[in-house]
N, C-alpha and C positions, 0 to 999 in steps of 0.2 A: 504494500500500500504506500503509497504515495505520503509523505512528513507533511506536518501540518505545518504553514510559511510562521516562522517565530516572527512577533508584531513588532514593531519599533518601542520602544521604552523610553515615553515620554512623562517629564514630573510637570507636574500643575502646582503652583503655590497661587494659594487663595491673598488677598489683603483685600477684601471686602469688596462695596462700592454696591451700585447698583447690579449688576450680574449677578452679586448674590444679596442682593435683598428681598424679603419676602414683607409683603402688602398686607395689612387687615384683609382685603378683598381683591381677587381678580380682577376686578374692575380698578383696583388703585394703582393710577399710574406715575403719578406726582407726587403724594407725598406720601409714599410707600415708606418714606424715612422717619414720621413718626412714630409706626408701629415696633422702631429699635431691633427689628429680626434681622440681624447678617450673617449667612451661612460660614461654615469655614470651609477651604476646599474639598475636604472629603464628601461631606456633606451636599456640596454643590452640584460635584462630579456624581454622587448615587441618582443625580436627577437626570443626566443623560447616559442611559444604560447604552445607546448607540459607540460611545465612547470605546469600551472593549470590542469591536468589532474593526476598530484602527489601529489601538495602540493599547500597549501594556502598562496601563497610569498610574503614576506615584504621586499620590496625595499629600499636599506637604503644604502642614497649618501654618499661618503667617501672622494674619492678623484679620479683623473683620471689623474697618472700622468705613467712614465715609473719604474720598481718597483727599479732598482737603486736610484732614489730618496728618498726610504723608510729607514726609518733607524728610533734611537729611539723613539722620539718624536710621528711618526706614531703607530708603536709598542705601548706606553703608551697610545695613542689613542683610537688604535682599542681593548686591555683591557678594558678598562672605558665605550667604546662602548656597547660591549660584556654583563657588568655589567647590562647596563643600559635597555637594549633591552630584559633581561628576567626580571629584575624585571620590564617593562612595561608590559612584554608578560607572563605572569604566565604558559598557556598552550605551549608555546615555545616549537618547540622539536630539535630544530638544526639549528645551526649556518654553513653556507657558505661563504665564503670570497675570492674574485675574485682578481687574483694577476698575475704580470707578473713572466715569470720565471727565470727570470736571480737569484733576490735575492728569489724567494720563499721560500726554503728550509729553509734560517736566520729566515725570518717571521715566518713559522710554527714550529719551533723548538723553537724560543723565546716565540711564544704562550703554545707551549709545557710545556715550565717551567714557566710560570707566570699568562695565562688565572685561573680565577677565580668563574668557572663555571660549573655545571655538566653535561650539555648536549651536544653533540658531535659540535664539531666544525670542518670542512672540510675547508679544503684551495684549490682553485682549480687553473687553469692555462692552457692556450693552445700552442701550437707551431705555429699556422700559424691566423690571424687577422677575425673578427668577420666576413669581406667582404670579402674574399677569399672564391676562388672556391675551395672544398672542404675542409672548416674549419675544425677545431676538436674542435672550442667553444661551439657550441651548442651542442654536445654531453659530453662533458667536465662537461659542467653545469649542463645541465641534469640529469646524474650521479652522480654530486655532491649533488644535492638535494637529489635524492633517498638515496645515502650515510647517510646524515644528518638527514634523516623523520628515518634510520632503528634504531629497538630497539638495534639489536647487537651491535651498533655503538659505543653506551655507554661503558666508561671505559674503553678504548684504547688509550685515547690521542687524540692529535691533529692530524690526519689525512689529506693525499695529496691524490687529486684523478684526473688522469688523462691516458687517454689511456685505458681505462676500469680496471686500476689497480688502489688499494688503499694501498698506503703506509704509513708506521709508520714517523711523523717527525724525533725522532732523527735518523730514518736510513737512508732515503730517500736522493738522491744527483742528480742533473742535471748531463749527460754524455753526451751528445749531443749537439751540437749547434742546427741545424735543425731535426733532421730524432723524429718521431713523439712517440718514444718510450722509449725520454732521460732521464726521471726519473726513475731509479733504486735504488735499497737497495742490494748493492753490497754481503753482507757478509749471509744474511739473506731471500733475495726473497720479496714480496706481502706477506701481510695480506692477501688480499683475490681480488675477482673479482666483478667488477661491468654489470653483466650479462641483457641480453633482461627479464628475466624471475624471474630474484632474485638476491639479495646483497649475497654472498655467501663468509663469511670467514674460514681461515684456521686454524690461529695461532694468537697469543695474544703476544705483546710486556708484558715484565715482569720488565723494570726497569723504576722507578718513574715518574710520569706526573698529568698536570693537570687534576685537579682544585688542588691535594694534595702535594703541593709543598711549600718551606720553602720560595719563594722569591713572595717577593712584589715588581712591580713598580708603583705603581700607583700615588705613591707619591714623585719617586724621581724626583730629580733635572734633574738629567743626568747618565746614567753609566762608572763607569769608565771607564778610557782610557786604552786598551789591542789592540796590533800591532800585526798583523804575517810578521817574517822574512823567504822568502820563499828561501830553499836554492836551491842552483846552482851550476857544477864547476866552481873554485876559485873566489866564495863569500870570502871578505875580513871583514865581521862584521860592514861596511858601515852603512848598513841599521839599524842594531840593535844601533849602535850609536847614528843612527839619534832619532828612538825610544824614546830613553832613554833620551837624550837632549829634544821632546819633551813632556815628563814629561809620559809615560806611565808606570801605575804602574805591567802591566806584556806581558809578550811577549810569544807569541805561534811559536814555532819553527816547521815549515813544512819541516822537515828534510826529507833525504835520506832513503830509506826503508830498514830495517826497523824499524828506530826511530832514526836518527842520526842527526848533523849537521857538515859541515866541518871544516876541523881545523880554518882557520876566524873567523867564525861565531860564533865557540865554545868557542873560547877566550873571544871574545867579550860577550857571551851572559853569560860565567862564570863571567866576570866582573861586569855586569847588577843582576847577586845573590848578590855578595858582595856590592851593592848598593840600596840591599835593593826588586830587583823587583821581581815579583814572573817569573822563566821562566816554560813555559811547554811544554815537547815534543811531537808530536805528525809527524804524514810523510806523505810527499806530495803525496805517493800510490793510495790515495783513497778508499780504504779498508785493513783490519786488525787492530788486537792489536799491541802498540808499550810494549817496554820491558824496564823495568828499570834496567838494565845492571851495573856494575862497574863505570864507567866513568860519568851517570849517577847517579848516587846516588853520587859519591865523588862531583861532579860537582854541590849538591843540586840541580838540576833541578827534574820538579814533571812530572809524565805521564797524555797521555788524555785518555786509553784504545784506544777505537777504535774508536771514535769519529774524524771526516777530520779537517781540519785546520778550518773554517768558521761557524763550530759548535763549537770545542774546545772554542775560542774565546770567545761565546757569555756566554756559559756554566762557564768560566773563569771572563767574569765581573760580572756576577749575583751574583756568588761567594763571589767577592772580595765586595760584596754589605753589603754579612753578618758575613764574619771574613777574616782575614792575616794571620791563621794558617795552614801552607805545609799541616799537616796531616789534619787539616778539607776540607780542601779544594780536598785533596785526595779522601778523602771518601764521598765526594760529586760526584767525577768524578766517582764514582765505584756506585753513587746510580740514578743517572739518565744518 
């Protein structure tokens, strides 16, 4: 008789978020997050039994909280996780990581530049709770698994997959509050599709990601402190002030499209160079390259290319982790 084909051995780590939230009712789609129920992953995964019919799951509890409450400490976590789960797991073929959407994008793009790993890692997410009448969790996950068992998956980076689309961390950006299709990569499109019949990609992200990247957190303390001053008509440099009083050593400006900030804020945030902090522009658009113009350049402020305000940021402490040099720092912005 013919061996039964051995499954890919994929791990799932839960940290909550909407994909695993469970609703007072079916019918609650919004504020599922009163009723306090977040699965942990094991729990999550019993709900799609389809799962063993792809891969061989390893349930690996993390946390079950809402993903606004994610931020470093998490991030250093689920690294050190990551670590740890393939050197237990030698035959490992991919990492899944279940997250709400609000902050996803920070999560897979901080993994982007610091996971430490060579086997694809997917980050996934749903728009409406694990109990709702027609979820997008269990298809979400689903897809994320097959995402993470494919060979091509290799060598892309940190990957977002939801809505049968897989997207690049650093491109990928929530656009939607509800409508089921709010992950986009404005400037660029899908990688590729998560199909009934095949993972099927297009195109290949070309600029630097994990596992081959210059920054380590595993060991720090904390990252530095970097603000976004988001601008507005007659912003007065308030904010940037506040910033800089409390001790942030750089500020990402979400200027006007596109790449600007207004005369307030400008003053202020030229004051914040002469103080030593590093400023970067970047524009609250959404998509595009910003330009380092005259005013720019005189003003020493440094660009983010095209990278949104909330990526910029994170790209900007990493940085500031491994020098204080404008131009290295530049050409950091120009290589991942």
């Amino acid at each position: 008789m013919p061996e039964t084909p051995t499954l890919p051995k994929i791990a799932f780590i839960g940290t909550g978020g909407t994909i695993a939230s469970i609703g007072a009712t079916s019918r609650e789609l919004q504020d599922y997050g009163a009723n306090g129920v977040i699965l942990q992953a094991g729990d999550l995964a019993a709900r799609v039994p389809e799962l063993a019919e792809v891969a061989d799951i390893i349930a690996v509890p993390f946390a079950a909280v809402p993903s606004p409450n994610i931020f470093f400490p998490e991030w250093q976590g689920l690294v050190r996780l990551c670590d740890q789960l393939v050197a237990d797991h030698p035959d490992l073929a991919g990492i899944v990581i279940g997250h709400g959407t609000a902050s996803l994008e920070e999560t897979a793009y901080m993994l982007n530049l610091t996971a430490k790993i060579a086997i694809p890692i997917v980050v996934v997410g749903a728009q409406r709770p694990a109990s709702a009448i027609s979820t997008d969790a269990n298809i979400n996950l689903f897809n994320a698994v097959r995402v993470a068992a494919a060979a091509q998956s290799r060598g892309l980076g940190v990957l977002v997959m939801l809505n049968d689309e897989i997207h690049a961390a650093r491109e990928v950006t929530k656009t939607s509050t509800l409508r089921m299709h709010t992950f986009r990569t404005p400037d660029f499109g899908v990688l590729g599709h998560a199909d009934g019949d095949a993972i099927a990609y297009y195109r290949r992200p070309i600029r630097r990601a994990a596992p081959d990247t210059e920054f380590d957190i595993r060991h720090l303390a904390a990252l530095p402190r970097v603000d976004i001053a988001y601008s507005y008509a007659g912003a007065d440099g308030t904010a940037v002030r506040a910033f800089i009083a409390a001790g942030a050593r750089a500020i990402v400006s979400a200027g006007f499209a596109p790449g600007f900030a207004g005369p307030g804020d400008f003053a202020a945030l030229k004051q914040a160079v002469a103080q030593g902090v590093i400023v970067m522009q970047c524009t609250r658009a959404g998509s595009g390259r910003t330009h380092k113009g005259k005013n720019l350049r005189e003003a020493g402020f440094l660009i983010s290319d095209n990278l949104n305000p909330q990526k910029a940021r994170l790209l900007l402490a990493l940085a500031l982790t491994v020098t204080n040099d404008p131009e290295e720092i530049e050409r950091i912005f120009l290589t991942y």
